[in-house]
N, C-alpha and C positions, 0 to 999 in steps of 0.2 A: 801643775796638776794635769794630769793626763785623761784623753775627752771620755773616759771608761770612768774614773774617779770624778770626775766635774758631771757624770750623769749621774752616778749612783748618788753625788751630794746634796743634788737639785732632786731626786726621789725622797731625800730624809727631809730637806726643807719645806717640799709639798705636804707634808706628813707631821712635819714636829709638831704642832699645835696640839694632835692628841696621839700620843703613844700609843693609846689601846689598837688603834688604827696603822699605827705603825709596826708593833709585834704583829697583829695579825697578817700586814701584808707581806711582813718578812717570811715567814711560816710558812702560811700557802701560796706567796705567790713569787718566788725564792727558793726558798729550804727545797722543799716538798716538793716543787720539781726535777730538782736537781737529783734528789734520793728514788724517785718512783719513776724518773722518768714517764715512759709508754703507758707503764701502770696506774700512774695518779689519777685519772678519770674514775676509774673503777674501783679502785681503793679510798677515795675519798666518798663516793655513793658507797662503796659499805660503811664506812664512817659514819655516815650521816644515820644511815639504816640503824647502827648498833647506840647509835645517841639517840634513838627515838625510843627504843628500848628499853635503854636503862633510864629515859626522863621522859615516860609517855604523858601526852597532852591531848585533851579532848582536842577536836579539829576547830571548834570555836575559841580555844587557847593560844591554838599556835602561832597566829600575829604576833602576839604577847611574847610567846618565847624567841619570836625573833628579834621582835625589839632587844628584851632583856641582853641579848648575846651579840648585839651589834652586827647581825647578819641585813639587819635592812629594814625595810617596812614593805611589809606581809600581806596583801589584798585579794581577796578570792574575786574573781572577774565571771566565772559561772558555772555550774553546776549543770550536768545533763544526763540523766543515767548514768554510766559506770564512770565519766570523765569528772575529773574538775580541774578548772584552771588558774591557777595563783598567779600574780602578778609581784616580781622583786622588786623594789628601787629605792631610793633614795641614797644619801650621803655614802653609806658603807659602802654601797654598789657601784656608784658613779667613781669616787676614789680609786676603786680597786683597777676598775675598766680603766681609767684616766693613766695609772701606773703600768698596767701591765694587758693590754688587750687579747694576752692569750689567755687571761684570768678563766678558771670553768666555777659554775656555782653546782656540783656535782653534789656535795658537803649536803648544802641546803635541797638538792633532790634529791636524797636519797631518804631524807630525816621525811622531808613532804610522803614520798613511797611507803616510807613503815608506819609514818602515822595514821596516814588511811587505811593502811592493813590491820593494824589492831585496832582503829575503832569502828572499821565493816566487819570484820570478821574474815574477808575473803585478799587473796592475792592483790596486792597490787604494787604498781611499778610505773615508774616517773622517766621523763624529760625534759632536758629544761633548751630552752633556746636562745640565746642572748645578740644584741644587736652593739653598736658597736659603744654606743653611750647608754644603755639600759632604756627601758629596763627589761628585767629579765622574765622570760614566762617558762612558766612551771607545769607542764600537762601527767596529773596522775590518772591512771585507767586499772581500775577494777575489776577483776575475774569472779561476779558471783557465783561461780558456776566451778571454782575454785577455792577451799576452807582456807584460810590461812593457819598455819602450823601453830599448837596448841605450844603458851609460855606460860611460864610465872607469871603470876600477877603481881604487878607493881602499881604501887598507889599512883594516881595523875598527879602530875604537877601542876602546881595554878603560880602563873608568875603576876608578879602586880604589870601594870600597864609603863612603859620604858618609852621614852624619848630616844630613837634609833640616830637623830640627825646631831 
């Protein structure tokens, strides 16, 4: 077996235990480099942006939906006028980072970005910062001074409460 094949073997055995964890890291942290290249950063923040969209969630939700979706566990760290700071980690995140350390959590700030824009009302737009084993911090910053552009209204989602790890 050649040392390219005996690495990508010992990626699927760190992983086999749960598949869901395994498709997803095939996906984004694999596939979806390979096809966006330079672009993936910024196409996966509108991703996440257009998943927030079509599954908006009050901001006292959105732990919840990330449980549900195996993105991680979800901890707001503080609030200060127009910023707030979420905090990533656990299993999903540490996996990912352990697989592939150029992992970006774009996906998940972008959805943080649009969730706060629709339930302020005004502009807002995320950062995230990731260290080398997690976890990951998420800074959104608010433009009140900025409408956020008028959508459909889609019912909130309420997800039940998920065990991320």
């Amino acid at each position: 077996m050649s040392k390219q094949n005996q690495s990508d073997f010992n990626k699927y055995q760190e992983l086999n235990s749960d598949l869901a964890d395994w498709s997803t890291y095939l996906l984004r942290d694999e596939l979806l480099p390979d096809l966006l290249s330079d672009d993936l950063s910024d196409i996966l923040y509108w991703a996440g942006k257009n998943l927030a969209i079509k599954f908006p969630v009050a901001t006292a939700d959105v732990p919840a939906f990330f449980a549900a979706n195996r993105w991680g566990t979800l901890t707001k760290q503080k609030e200060a006028g127009t910023k707030l700071v979420w905090q990533l980690s656990g299993t999903p995140v540490t996996q990912r980072l352990k697989m592939n350390k150029e992992c970006d959590f774009m996906l998940e700030t972008g959805f943080l970005a649009q969730t706060q824009e629709q339930n302020s009302g005004s502009i807002s737009e995320a950062e995230s910062k990731k260290k080398l084993t997690g976890p990951i911090e998420i800074t959104v910053v608010t433009d009140p001074n900025q409408p956020a552009p008028e959508q459909a209204p889609n019912p909130t989602v309420v997800l039940p409460q998920a065990n991320p790890e």
